[in-house]
Every structure is written in C-alpha cells, then in structure tokens.
SEFI-797294 format. One record per atom (N, C-alpha, C): residue number from 1; atom name; x, y, z. Coordinates in Angstrom, 3 decimals. Layout:
# SEFI-797294
<keza NUM,CA,<X,Y,Z>> ...
END
This chain:
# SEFI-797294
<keza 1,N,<-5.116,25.243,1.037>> <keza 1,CA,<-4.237,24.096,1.109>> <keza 1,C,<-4.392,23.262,-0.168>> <keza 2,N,<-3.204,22.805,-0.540>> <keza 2,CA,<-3.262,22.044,-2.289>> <keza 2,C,<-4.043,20.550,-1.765>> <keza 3,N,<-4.400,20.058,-2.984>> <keza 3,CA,<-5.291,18.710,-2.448>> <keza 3,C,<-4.989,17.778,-3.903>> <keza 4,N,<-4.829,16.678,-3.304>> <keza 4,CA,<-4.175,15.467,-3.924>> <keza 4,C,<-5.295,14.497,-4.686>> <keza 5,N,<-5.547,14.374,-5.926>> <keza 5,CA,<-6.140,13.610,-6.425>> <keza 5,C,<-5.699,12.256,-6.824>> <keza 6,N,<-6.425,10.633,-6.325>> <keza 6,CA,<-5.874,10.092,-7.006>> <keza 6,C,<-6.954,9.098,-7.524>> <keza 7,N,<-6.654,8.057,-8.739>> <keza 7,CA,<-7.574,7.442,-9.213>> <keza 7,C,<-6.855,6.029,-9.059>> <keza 8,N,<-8.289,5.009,-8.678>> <keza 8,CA,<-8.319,3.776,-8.323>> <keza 8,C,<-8.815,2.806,-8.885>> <keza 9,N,<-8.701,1.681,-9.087>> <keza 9,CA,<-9.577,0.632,-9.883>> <keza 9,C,<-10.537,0.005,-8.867>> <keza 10,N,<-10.219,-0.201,-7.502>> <keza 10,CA,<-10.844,-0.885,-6.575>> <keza 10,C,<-10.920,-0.618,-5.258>> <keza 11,N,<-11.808,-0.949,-4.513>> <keza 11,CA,<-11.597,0.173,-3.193>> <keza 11,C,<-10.733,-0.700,-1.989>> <keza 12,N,<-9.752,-2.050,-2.722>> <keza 12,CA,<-8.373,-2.097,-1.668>> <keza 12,C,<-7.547,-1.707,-2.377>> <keza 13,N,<-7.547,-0.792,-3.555>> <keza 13,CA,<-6.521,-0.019,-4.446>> <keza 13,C,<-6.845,1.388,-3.507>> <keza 14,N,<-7.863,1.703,-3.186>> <keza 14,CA,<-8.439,2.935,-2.535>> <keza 14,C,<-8.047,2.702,-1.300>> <keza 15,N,<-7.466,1.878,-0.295>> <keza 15,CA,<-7.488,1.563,1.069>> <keza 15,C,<-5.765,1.484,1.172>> <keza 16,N,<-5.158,1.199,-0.095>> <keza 16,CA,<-3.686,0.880,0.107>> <keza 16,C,<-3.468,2.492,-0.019>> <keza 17,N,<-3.536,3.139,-0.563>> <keza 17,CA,<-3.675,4.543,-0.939>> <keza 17,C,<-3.386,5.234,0.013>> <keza 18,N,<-4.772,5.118,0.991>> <keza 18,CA,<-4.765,5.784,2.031>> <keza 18,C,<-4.140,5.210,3.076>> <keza 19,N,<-3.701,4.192,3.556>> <keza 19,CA,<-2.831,3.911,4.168>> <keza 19,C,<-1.635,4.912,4.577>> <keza 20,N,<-0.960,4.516,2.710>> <keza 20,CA,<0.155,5.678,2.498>> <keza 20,C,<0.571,6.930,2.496>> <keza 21,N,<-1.066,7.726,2.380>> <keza 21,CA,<-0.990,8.983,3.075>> <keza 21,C,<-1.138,9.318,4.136>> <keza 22,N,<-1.975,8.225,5.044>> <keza 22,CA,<-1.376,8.235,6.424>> <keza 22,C,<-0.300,7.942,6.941>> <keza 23,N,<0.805,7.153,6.263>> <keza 23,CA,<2.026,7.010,6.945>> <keza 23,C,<3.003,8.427,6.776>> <keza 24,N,<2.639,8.627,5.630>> <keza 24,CA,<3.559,10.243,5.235>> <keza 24,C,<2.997,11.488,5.816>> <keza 25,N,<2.112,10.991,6.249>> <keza 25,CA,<1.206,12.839,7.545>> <keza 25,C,<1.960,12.315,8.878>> <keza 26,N,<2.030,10.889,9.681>> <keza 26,CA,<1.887,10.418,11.131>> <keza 26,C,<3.784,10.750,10.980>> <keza 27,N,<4.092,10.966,9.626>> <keza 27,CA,<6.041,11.085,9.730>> <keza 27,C,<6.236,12.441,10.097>> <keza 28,N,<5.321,13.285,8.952>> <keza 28,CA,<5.425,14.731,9.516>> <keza 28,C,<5.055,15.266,10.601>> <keza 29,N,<4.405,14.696,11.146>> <keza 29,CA,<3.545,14.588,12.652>> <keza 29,C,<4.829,14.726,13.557>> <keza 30,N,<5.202,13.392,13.568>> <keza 30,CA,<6.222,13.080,14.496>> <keza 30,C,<7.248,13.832,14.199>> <keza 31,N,<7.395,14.067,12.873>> <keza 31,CA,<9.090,15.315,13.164>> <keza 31,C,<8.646,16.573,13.440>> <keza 32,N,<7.532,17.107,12.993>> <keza 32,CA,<7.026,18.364,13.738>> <keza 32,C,<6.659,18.657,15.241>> <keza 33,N,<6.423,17.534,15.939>> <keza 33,CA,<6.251,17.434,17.392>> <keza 33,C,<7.216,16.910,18.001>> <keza 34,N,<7.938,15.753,17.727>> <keza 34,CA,<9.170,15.227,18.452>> <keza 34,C,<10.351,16.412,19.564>> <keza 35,N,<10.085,15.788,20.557>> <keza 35,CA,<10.946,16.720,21.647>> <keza 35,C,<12.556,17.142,20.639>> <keza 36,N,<12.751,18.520,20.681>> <keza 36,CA,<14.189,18.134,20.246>> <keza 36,C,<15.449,17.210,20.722>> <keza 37,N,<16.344,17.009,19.978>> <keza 37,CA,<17.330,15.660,19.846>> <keza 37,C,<16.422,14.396,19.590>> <keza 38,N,<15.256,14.327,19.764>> <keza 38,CA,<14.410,13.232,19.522>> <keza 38,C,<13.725,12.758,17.958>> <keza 39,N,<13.620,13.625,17.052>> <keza 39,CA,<13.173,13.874,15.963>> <keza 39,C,<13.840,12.573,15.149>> <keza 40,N,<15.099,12.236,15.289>> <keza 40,CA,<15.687,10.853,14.003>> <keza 40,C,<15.051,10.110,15.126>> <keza 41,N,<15.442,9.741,16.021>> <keza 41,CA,<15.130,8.067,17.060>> <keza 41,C,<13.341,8.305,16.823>> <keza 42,N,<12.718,9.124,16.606>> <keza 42,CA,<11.483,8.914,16.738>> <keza 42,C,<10.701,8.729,15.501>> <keza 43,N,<11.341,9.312,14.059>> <keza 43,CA,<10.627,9.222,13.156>> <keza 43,C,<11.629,7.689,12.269>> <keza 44,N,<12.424,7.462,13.178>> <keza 44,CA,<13.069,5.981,12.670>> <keza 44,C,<12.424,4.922,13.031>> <keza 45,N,<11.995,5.256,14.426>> <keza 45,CA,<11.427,3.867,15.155>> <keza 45,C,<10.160,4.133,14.440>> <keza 46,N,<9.158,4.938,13.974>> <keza 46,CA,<8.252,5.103,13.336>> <keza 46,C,<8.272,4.197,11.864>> <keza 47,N,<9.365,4.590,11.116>> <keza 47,CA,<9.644,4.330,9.578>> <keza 47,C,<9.815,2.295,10.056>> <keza 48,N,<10.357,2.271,11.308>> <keza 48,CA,<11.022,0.495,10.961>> <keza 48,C,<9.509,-0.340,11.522>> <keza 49,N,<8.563,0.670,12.291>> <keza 49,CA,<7.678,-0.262,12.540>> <keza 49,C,<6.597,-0.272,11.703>> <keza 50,N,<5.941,1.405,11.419>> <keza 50,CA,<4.874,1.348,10.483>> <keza 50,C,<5.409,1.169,9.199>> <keza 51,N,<6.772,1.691,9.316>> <keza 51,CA,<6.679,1.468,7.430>> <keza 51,C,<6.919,-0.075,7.124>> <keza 52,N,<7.600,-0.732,7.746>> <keza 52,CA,<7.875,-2.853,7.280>> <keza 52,C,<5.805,-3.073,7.228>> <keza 53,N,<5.048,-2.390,8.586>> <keza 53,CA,<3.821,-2.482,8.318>> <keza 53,C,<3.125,-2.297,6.925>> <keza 54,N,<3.384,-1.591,6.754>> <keza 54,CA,<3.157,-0.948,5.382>> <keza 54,C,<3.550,-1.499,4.492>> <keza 55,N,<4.532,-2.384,4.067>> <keza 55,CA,<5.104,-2.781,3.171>> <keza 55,C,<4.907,-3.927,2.978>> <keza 56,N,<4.303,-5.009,4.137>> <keza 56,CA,<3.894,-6.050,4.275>> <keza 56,C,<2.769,-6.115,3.782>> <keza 57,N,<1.455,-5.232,4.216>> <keza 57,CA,<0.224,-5.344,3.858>> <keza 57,C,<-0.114,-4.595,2.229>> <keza 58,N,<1.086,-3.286,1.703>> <keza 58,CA,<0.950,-3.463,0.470>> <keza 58,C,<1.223,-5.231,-0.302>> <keza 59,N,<2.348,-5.367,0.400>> <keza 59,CA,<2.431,-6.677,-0.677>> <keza 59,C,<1.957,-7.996,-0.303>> <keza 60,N,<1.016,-7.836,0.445>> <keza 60,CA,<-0.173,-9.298,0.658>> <keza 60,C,<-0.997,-8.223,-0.334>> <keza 61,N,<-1.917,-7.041,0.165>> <keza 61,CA,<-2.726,-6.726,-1.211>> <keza 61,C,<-2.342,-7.099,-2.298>> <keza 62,N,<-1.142,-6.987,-2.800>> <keza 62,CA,<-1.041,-7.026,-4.404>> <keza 62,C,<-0.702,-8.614,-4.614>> <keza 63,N,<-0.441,-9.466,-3.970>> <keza 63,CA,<-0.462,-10.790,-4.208>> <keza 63,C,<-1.805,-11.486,-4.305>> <keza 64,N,<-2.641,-10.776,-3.301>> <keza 64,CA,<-4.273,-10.940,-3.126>> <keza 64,C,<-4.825,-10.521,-4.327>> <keza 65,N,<-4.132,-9.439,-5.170>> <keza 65,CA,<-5.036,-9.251,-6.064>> <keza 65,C,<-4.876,-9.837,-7.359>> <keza 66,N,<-3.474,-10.362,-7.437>> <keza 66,CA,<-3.393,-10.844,-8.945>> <keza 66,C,<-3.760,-12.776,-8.723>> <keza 67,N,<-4.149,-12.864,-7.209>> <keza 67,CA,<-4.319,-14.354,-6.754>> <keza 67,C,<-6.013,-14.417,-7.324>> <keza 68,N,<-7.219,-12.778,-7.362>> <keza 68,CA,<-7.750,-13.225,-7.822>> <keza 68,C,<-8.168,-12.577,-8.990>> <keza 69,N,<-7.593,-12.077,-9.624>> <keza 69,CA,<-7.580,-11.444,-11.086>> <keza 69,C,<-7.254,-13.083,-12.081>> <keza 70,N,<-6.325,-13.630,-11.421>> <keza 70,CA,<-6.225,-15.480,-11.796>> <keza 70,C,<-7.172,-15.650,-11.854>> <keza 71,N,<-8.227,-16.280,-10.903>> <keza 71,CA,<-9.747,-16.914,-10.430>> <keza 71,C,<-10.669,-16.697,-11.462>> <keza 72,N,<-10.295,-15.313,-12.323>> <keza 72,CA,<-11.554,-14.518,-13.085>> <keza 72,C,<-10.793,-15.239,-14.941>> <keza 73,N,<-9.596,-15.683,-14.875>> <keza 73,CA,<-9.430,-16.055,-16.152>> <keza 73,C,<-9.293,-17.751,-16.246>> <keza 74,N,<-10.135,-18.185,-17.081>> <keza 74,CA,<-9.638,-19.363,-17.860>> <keza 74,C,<-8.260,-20.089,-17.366>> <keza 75,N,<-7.987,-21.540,-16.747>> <keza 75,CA,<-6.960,-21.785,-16.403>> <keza 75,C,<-6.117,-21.916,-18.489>> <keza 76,N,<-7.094,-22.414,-19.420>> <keza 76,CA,<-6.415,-22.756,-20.231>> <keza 76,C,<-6.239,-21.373,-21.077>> <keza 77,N,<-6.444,-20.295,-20.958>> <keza 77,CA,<-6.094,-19.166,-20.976>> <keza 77,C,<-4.320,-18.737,-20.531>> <keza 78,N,<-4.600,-18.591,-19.306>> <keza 78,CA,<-3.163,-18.800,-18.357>> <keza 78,C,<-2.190,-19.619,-18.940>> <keza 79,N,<-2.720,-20.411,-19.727>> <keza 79,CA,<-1.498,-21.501,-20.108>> <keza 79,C,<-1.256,-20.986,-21.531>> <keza 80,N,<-2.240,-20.336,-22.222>> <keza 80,CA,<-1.524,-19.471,-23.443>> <keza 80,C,<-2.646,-20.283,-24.278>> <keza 81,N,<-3.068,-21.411,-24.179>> <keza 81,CA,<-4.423,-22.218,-24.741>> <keza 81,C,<-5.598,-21.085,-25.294>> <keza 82,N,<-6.204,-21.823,-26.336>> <keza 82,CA,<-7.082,-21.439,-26.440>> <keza 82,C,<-8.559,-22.069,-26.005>> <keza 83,N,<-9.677,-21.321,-25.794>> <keza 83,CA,<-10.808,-22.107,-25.066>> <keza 83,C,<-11.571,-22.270,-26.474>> <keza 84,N,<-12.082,-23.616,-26.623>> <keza 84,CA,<-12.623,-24.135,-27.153>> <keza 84,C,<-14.044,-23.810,-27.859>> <keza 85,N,<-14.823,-23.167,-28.769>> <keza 85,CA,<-15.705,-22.690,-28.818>> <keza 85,C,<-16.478,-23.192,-29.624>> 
END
C-alpha cells in the first residue's frame, strides 16, 4: 500500500494534518459501505457536518497561530519600526 509523507513545523500543524486524513478515509468509508441509493445522502450529510467541522477548527488553528507567531515579535517591529539598540 503507497504511504503519504508529510512535513510539519509544529505538532498543531501535525494534528490539522491528520484531522484531514481522517476526514478523506471516514468519506471513503462511508461511500464504500453506504446501503445502496444511500451513498450521496450519506457522504453529504457527512461532508456538511464533518467537513464545516473541519473547516472551522482549521481556521481557529491558523488564526491561533499567527495570534501567536505576533506574541513572539516586537510590537515596534509589527509596525515596520525599528528596535532601538
């Protein structure tokens, strides 16, 4: 079986990751098992609940992270200033 490498800076860069390869296995899941005629209503109601899930908590992570990638620089930095030395 082929196997997926990927590289991370941080381990909620490593956690959003895997998230996403769990949402794209639990899709194939469900269309490979879904009773027939059931396969769209089931991997839809899947996509509108886990995936908005998914899409929410990617984008609190990435707001979380540049909220503290901020914290780590100089406010007078941020402002284009230079710090005083």
């Amino acid at each position: 079986m082929p196997t997926l490498t990927i590289e991370y800076a941080t381990e909620a860069e490593r956690l959003r990751y895997e998230s996403a390869v769990a949402y794209v296995q639990e899709m194939a899941r469900l269309g490979a098992t879904a009773a027939p005629g059931t396969v769209i209503d089931a991997c839809e109601t899947f996509a509108l609940d886990a995936g908005r899930k998914l899409l929410r908590e990617n984008l609190q992570a990435t707001v979380q992270a540049r909220a503290d990638a901020e914290k780590k620089v100089p406010a007078t930095a941020r402002r284009g200033g230079t710090l005083a030395g």
